[in-house]
N, CA, C and O of each residue as an XYZ file, in Angstrom:
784
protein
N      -3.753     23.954    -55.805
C      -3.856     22.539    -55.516
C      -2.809     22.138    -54.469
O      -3.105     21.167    -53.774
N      -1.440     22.834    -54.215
C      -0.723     22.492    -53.588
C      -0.996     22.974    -52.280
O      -0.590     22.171    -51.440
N      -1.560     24.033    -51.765
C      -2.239     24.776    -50.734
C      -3.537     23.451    -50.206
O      -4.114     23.319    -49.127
N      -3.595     22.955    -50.989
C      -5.200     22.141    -50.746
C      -4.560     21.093    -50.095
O      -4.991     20.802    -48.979
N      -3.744     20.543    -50.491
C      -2.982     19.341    -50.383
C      -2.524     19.351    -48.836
O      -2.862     18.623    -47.903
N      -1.283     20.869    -48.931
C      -0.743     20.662    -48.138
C      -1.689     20.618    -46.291
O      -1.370     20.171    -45.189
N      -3.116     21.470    -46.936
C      -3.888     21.450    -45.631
C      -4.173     19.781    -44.996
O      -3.821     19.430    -43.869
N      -5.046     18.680    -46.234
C      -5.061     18.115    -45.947
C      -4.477     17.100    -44.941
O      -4.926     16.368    -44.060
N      -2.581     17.552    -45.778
C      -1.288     16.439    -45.041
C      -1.555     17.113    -43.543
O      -1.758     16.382    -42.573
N      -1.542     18.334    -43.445
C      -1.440     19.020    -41.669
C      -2.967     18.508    -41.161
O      -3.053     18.718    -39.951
N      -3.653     18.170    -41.462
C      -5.162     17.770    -40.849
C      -4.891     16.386    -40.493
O      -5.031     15.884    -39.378
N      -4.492     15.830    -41.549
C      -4.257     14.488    -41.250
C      -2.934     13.678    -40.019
O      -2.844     12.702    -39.274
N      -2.206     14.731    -40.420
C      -1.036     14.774    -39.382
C      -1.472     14.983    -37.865
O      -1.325     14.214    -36.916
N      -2.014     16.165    -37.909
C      -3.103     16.432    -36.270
C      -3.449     15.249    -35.992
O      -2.857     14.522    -35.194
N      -4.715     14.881    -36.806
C      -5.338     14.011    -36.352
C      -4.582     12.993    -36.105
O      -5.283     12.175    -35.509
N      -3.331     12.523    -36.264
C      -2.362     11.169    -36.130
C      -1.760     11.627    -35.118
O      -1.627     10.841    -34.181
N      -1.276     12.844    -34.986
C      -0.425     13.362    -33.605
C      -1.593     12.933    -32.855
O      -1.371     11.820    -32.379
N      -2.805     13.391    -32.544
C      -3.699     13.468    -31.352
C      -4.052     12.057    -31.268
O      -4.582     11.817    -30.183
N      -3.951     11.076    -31.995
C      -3.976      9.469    -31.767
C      -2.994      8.822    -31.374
O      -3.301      7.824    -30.722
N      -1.436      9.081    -31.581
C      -0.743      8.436    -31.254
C      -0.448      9.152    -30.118
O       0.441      8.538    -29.528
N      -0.787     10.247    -29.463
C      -0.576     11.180    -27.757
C      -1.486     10.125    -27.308
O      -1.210      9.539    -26.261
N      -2.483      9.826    -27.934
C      -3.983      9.520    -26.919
C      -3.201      8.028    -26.558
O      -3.034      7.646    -25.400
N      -2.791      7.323    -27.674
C      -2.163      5.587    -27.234
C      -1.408      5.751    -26.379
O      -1.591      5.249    -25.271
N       0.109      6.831    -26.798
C       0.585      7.062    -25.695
C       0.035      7.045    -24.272
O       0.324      6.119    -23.514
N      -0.718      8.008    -23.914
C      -1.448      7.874    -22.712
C      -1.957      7.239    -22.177
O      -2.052      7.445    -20.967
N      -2.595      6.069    -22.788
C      -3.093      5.133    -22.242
C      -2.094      4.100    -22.060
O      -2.057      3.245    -21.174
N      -1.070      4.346    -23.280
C       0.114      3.249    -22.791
C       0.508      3.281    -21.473
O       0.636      2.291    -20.752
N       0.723      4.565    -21.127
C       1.544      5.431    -19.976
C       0.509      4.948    -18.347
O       0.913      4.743    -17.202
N      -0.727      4.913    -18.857
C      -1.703      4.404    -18.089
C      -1.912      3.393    -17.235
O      -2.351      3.311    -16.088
N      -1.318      2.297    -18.401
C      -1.761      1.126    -17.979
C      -0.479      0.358    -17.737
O      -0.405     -0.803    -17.337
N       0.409      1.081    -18.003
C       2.155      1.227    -17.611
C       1.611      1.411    -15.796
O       1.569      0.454    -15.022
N       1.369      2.348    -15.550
C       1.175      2.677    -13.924
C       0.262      1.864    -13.316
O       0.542      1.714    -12.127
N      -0.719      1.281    -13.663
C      -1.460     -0.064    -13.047
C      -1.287     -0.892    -13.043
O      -1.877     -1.851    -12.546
N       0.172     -0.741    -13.972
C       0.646     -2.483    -14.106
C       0.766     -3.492    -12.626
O       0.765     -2.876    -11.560
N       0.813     -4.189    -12.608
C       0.824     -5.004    -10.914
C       1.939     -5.607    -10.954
O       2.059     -6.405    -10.024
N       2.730     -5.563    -11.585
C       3.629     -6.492    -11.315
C       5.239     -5.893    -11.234
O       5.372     -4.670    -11.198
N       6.390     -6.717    -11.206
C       7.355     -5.999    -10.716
C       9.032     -6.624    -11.785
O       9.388     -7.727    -12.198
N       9.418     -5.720    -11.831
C      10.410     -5.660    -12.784
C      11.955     -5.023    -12.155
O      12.093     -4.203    -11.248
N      12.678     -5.483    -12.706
C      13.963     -4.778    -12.517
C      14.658     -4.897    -11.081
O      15.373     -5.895    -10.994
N      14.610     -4.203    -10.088
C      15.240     -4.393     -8.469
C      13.765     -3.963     -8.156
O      13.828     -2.942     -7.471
N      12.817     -4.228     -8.319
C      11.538     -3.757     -7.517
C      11.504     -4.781     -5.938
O      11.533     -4.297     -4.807
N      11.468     -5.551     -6.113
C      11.038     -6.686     -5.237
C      12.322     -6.653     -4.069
O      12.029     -6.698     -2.874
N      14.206     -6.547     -4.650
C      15.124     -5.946     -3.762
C      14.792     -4.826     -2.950
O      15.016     -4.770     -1.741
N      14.101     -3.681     -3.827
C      13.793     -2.640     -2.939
C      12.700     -2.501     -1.883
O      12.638     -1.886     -0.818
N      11.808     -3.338     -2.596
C      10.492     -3.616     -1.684
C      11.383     -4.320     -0.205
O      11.424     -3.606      0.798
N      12.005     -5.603     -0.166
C      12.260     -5.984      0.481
C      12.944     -5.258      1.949
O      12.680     -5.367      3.147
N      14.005     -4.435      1.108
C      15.176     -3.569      1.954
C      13.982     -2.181      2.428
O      14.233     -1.748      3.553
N      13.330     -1.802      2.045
C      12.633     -0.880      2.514
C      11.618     -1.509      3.736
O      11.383     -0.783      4.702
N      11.053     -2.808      3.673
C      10.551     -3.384      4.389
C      11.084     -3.723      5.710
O      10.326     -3.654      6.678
N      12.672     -4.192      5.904
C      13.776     -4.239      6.605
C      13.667     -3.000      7.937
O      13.496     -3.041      9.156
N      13.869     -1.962      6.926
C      13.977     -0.761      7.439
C      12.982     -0.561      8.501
O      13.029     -0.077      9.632
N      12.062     -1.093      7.769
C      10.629      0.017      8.689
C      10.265     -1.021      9.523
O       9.515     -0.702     10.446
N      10.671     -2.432      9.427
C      10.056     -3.294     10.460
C      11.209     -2.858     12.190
O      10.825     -2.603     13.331
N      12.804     -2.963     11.538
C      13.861     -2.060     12.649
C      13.380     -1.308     13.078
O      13.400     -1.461     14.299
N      12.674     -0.103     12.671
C      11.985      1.272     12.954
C      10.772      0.680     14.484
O      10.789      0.817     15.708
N      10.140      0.216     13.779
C       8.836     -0.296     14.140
C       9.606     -0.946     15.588
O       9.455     -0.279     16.612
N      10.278     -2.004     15.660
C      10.747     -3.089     17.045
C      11.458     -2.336     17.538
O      11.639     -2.750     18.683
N      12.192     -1.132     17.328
C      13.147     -0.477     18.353
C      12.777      0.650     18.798
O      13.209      1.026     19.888
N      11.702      1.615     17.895
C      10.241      2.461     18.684
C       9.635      2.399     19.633
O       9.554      3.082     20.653
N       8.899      0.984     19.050
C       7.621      0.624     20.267
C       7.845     -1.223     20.660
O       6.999     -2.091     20.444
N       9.090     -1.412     21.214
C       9.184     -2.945     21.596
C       8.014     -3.939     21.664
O       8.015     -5.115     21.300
N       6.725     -3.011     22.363
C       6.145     -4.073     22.600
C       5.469     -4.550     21.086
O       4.559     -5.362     21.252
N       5.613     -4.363     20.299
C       5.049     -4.563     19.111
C       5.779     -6.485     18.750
O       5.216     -7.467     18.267
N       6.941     -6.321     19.173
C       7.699     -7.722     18.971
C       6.926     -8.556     19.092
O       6.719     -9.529     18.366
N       6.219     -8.103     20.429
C       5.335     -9.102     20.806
C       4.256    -10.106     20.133
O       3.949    -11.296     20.216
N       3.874     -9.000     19.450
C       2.541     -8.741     18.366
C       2.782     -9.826     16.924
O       1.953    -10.445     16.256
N       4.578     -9.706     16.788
C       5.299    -10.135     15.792
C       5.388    -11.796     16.215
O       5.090    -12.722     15.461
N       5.824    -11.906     17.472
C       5.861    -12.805     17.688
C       5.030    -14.067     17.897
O       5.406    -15.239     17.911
N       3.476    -13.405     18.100
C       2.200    -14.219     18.239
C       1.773    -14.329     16.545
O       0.949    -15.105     16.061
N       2.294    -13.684     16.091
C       1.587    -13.728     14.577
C       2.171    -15.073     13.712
O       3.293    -15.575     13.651
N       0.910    -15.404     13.094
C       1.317    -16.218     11.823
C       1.943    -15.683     10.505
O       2.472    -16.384      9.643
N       1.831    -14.598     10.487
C       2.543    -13.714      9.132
C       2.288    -12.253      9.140
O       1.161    -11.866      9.450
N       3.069    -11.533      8.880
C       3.144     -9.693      8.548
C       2.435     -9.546      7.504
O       1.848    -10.549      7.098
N       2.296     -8.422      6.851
C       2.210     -7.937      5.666
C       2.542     -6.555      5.552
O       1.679     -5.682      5.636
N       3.895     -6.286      5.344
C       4.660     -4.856      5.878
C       4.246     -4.068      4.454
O       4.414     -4.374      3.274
N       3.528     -2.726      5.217
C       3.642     -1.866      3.667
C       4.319     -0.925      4.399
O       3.872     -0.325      5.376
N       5.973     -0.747      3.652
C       7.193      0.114      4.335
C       6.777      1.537      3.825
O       7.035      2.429      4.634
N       6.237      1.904      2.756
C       5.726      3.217      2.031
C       5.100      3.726      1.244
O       5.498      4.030      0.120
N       3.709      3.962      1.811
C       2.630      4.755      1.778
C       2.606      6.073      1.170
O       3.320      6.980      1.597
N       1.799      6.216      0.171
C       1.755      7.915     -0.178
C       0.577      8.170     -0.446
O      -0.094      7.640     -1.331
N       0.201      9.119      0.407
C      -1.638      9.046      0.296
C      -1.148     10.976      0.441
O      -0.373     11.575      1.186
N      -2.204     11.483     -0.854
C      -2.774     12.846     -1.385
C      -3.705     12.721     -1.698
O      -4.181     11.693     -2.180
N      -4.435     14.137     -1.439
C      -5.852     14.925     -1.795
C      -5.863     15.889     -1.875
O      -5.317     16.641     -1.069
N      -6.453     16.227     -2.821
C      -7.276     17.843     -2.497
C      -9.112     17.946     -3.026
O      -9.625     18.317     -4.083
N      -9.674     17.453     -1.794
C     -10.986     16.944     -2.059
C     -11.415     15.765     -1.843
O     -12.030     15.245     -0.911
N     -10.840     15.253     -3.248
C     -10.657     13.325     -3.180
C      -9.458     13.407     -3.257
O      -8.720     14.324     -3.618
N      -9.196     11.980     -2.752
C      -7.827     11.707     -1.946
C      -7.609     10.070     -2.446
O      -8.603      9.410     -2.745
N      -6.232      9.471     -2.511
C      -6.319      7.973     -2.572
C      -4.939      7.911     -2.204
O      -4.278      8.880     -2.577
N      -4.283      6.947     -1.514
C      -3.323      6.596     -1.447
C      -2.813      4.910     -2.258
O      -3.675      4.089     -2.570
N      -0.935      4.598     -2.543
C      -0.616      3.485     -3.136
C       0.458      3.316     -2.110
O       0.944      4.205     -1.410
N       0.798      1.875     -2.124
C       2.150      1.682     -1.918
C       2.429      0.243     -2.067
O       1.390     -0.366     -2.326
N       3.574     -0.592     -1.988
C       3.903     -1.411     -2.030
C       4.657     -2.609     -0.833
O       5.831     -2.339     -0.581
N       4.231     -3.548     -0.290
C       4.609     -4.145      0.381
C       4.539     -5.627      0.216
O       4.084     -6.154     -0.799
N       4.963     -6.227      1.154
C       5.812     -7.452      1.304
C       5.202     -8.377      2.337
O       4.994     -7.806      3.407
N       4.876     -9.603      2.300
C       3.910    -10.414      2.757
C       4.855    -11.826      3.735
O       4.765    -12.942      3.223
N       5.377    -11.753      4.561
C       5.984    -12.564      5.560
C       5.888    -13.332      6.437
O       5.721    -12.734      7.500
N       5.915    -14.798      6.585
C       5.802    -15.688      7.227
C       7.174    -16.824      7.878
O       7.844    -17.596      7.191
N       7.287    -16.584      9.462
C       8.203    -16.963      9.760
C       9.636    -16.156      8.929
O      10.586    -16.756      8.425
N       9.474    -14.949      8.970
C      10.596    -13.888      8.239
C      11.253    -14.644      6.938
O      12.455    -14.724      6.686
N      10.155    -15.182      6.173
C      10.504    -15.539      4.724
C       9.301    -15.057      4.175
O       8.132    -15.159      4.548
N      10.056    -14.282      2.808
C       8.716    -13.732      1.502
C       8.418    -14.358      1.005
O       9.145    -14.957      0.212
N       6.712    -14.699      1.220
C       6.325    -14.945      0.447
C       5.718    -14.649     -0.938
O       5.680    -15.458     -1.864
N       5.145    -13.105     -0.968
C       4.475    -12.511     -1.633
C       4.676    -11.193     -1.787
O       5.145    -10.523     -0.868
N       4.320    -10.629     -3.053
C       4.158     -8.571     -2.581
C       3.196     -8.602     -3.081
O       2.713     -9.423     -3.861
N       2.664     -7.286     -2.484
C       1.526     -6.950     -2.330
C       1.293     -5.277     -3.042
O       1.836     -4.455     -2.304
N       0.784     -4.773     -3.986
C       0.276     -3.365     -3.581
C      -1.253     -2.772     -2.288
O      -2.231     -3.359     -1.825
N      -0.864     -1.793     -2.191
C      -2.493     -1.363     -1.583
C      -2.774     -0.099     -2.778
O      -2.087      0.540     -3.576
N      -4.150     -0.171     -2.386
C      -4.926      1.264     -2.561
C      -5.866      1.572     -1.872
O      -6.557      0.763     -1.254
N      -6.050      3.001     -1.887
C      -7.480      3.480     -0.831
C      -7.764      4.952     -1.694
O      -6.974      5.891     -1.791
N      -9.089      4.852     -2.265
C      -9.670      5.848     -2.076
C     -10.299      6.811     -1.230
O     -11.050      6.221     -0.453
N     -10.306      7.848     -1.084
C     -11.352      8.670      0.238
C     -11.715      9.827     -0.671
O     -11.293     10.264     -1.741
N     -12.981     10.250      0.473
C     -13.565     11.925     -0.185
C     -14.005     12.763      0.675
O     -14.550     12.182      1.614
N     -14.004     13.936      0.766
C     -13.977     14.986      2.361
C     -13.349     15.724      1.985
O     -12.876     15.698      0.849
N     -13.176     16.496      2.719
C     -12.490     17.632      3.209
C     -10.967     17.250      3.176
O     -10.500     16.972      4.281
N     -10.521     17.216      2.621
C      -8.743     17.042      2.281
C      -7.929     17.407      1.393
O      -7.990     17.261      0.172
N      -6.901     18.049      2.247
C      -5.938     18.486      1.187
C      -4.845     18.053      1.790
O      -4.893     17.471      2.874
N      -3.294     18.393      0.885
C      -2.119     17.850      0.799
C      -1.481     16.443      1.290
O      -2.340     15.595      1.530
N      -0.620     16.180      1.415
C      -0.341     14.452      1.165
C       0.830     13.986      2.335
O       1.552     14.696      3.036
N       0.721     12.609      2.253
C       1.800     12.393      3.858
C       2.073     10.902      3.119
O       1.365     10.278      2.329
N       3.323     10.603      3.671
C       3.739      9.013      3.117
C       3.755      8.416      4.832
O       4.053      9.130      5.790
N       3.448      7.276      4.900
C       3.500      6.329      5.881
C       3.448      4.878      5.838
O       3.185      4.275      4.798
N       3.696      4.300      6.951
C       4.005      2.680      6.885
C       3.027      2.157      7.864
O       2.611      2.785      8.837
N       2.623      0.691      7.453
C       1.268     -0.044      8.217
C       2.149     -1.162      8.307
O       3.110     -1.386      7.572
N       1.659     -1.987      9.467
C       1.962     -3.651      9.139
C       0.407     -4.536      9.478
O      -0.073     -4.485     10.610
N      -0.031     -5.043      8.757
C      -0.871     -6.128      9.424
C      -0.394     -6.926      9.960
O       0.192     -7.650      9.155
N      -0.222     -7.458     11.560
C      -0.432     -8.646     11.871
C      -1.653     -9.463     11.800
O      -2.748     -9.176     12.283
N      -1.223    -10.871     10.914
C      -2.204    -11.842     11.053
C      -2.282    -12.956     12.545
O      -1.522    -13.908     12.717
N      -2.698    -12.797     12.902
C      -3.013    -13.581     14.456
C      -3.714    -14.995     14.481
O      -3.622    -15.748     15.450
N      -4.683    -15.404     12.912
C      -5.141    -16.698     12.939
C      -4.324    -17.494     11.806
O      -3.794    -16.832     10.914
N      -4.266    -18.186     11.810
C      -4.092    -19.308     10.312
C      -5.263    -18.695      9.235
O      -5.141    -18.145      8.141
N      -6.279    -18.996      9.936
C      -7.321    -18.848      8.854
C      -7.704    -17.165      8.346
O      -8.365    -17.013      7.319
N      -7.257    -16.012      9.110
C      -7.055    -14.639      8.556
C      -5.940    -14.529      7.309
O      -5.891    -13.961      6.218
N      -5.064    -15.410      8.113
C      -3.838    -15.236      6.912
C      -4.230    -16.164      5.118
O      -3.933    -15.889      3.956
N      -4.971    -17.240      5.740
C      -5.359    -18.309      4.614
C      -6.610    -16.991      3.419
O      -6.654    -16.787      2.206
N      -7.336    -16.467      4.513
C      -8.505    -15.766      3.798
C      -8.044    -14.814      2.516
O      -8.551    -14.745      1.396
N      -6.555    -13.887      3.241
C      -6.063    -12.596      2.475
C      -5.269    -13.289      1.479
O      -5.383    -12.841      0.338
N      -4.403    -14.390      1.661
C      -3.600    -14.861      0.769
C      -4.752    -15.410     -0.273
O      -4.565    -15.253     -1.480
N      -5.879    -16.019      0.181
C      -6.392    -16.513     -1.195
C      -7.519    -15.850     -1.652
O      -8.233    -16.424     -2.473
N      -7.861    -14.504     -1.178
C      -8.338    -13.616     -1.917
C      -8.097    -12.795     -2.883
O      -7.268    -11.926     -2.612
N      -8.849    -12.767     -4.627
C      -8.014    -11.382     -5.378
C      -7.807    -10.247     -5.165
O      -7.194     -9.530     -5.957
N      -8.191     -9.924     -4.254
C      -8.171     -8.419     -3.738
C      -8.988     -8.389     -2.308
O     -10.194     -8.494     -2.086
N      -7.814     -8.195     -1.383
C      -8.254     -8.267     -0.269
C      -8.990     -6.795      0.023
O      -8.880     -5.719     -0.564
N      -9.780     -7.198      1.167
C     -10.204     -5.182      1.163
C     -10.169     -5.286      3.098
O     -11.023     -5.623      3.918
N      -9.063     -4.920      3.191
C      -9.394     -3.952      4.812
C     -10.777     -3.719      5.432
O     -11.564     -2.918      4.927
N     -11.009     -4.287      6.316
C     -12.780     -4.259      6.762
C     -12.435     -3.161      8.512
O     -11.429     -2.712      9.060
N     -13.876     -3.160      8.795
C     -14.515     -2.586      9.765
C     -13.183     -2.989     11.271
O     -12.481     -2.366     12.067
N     -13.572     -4.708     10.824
C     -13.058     -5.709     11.755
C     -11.591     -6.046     12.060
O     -11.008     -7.073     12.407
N     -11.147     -4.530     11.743
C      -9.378     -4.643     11.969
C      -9.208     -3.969     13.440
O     -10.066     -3.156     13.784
N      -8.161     -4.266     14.301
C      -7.907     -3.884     15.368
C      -6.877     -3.126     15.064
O      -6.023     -3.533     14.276
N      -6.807     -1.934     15.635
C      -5.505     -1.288     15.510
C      -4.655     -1.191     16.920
O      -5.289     -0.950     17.947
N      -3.860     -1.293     16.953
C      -2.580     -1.092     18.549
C      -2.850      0.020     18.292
O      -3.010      0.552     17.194
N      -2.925      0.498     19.483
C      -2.666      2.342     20.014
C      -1.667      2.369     20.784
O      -1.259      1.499     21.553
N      -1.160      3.683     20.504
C       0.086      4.470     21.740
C      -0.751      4.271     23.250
O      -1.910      4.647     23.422
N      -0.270      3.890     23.839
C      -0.528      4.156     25.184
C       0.619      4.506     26.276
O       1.640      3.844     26.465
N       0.297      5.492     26.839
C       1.405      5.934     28.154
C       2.649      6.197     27.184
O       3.297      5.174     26.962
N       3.055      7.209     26.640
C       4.168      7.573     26.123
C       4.485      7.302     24.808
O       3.900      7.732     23.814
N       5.835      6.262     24.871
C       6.413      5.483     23.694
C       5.776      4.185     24.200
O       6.654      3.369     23.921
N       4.437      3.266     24.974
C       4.527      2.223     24.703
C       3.116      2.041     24.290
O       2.124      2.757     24.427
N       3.347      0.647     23.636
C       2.509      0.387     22.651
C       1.710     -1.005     23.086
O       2.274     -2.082     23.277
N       0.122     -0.738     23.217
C      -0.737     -1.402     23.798
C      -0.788     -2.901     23.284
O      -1.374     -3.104     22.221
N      -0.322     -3.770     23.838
C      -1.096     -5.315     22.828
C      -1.579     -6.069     23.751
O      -1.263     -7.254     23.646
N      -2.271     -5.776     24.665
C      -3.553     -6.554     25.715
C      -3.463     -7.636     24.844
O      -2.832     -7.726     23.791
N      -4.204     -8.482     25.437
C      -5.508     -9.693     25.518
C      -6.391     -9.419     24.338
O      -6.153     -9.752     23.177
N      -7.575     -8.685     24.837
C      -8.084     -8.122     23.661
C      -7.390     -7.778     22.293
O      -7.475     -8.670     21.449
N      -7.018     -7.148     22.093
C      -5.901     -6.859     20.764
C      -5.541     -7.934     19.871
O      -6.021     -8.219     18.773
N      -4.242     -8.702     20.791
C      -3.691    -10.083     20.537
C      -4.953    -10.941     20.164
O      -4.912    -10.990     18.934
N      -5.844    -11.511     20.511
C      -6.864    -12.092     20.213
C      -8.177    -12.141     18.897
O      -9.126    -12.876     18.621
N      -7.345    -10.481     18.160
C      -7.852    -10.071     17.074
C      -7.574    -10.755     16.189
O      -6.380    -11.042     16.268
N      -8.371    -11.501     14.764
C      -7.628    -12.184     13.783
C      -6.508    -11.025     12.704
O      -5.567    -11.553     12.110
N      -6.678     -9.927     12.603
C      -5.582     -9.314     12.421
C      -5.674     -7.657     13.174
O      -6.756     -7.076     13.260
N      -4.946     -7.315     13.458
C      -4.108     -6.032     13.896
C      -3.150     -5.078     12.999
O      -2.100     -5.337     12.412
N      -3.907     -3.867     13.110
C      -2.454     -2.891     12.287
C      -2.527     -2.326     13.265
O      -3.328     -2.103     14.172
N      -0.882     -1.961     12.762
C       0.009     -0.754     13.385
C       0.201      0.363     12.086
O       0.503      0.067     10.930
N      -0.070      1.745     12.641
C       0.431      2.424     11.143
C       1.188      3.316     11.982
O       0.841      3.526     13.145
N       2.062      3.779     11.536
C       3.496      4.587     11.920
C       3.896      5.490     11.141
O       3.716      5.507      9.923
N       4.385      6.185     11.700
C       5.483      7.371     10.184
C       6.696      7.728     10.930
O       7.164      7.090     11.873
N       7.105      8.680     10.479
C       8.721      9.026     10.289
C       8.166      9.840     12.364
O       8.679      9.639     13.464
N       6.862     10.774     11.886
C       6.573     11.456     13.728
C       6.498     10.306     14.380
O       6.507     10.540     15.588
N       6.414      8.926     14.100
C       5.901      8.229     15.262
C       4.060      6.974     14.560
O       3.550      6.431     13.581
N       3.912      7.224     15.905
C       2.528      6.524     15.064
C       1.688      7.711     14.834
O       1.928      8.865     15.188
N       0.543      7.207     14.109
C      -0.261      8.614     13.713
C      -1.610      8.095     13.998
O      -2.124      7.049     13.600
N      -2.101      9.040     14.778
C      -3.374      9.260     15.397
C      -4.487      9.196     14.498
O      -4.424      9.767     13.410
N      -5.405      8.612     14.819
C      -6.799      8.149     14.184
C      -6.143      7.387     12.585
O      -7.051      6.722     12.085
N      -5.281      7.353     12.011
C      -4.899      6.684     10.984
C      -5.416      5.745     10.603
O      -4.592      4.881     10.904
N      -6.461      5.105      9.997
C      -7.131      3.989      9.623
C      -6.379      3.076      7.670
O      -6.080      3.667      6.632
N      -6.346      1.666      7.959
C      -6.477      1.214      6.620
C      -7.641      0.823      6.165
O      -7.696      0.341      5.034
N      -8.695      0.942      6.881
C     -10.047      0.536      6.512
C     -10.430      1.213      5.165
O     -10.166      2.377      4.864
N     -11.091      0.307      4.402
C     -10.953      0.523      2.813
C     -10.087      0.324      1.650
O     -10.303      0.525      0.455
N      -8.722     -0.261      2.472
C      -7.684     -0.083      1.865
C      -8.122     -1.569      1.099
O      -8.931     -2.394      1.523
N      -7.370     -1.624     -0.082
C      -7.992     -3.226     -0.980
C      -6.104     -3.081     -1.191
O      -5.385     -2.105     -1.408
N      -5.801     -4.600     -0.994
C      -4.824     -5.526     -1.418
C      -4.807     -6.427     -2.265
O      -5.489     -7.450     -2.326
N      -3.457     -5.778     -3.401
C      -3.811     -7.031     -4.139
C      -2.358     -7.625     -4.687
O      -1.486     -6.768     -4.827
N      -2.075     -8.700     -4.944
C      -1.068     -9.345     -5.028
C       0.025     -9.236     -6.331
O      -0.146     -9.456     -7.530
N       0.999     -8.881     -5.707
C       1.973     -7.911     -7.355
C       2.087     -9.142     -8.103
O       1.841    -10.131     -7.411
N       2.451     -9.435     -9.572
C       2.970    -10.662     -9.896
C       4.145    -10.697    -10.789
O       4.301    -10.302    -11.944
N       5.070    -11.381     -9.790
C       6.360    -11.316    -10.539
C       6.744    -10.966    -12.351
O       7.910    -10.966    -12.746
């Protein structure tokens, strides 16, 4: 009887270990989707944002420009996009008007193809209308469309912002630690707003 018993207590025990792993996990889960920001998140977001916008104006100057016609940024300072197969990238950024925060932001992007291993990088949207900037701010989840202009390298270290370009209701720039990166798209990318 004590053999009987004791199977039961270990069956029952399993089965409680493998329920409270499984909560765990989902705790752990929904811990990582959380949207919102705690502790020095929003300091670091900020100071990392700092960084990469310096990076960005003392790279490719003419980008100031770009800064300067705009109604608001939306700096994502660091990007980490992996695959092997399917692929998605996250990161966190910071939403600026007249160089005051207003907002953070995460992104995400899924993809599928041919891909393997992973690269971190930085985007900025410039918003160029009132009403681009009005659209993303009061959308729940913005999503990166077709209809984004991107600045290209042109002639060396300088960086194209024509007529055309400037005239876009928004513009990215995406950059990394090499420089800017070739064919780099945020198209697909969905934004959505962290909450304090």
């Amino acid at each position: 009887m004590t053999k009987a018993l004791a199977q039961m207590t270990t069956k029952t025990l399993s089965t409680a270990n493998r329920r409270t792993f499984m909560i765990g996990l989902g705790a752990t889960a929904l811990a990582a989707c959380d949207n919102g920001l705690r502790g020095n998140g929003a300091s670091r977001i900020d100071a990392r944002a700092d960084a990469s916008l310096q990076y960005l104006f003392s790279q490719y100057p003419n980008t100031v420009e770009l800064r300067d016609k705009s109604v608001g940024m939306l700096v994502m300072p660091l990007v980490t996009k992996a695959g092997l197969g399917l692929g998605g990238s996250y990161g966190r950024g910071v939403l600026r008007v007249n160089n005051t925060t207003l907002d953070y932001y995460s992104s995400t992007q899924a993809s599928f193809g041919l891909q393997i291993g992973a690269q971190q990088y930085a985007h900025v949207l410039f918003f160029m209308t009132n009403d681009a900037l009005l659209k993303f701010r009061s959308s729940p989840g913005w999503a990166a469309g077709a209809d984004i202009e991107y600045a290209l390298n042109n002639r060396g270290e300088n960086l194209s912002a024509d007529t055309t370009t400037s005239s876009s209701p928004v513009i990215a720039v995406v950059f990394g630690q090499a420089g800017l990166i070739a064919g780099a798209t945020v198209e697909g990318t969905k934004y959505t707003r962290i909450i304090p």
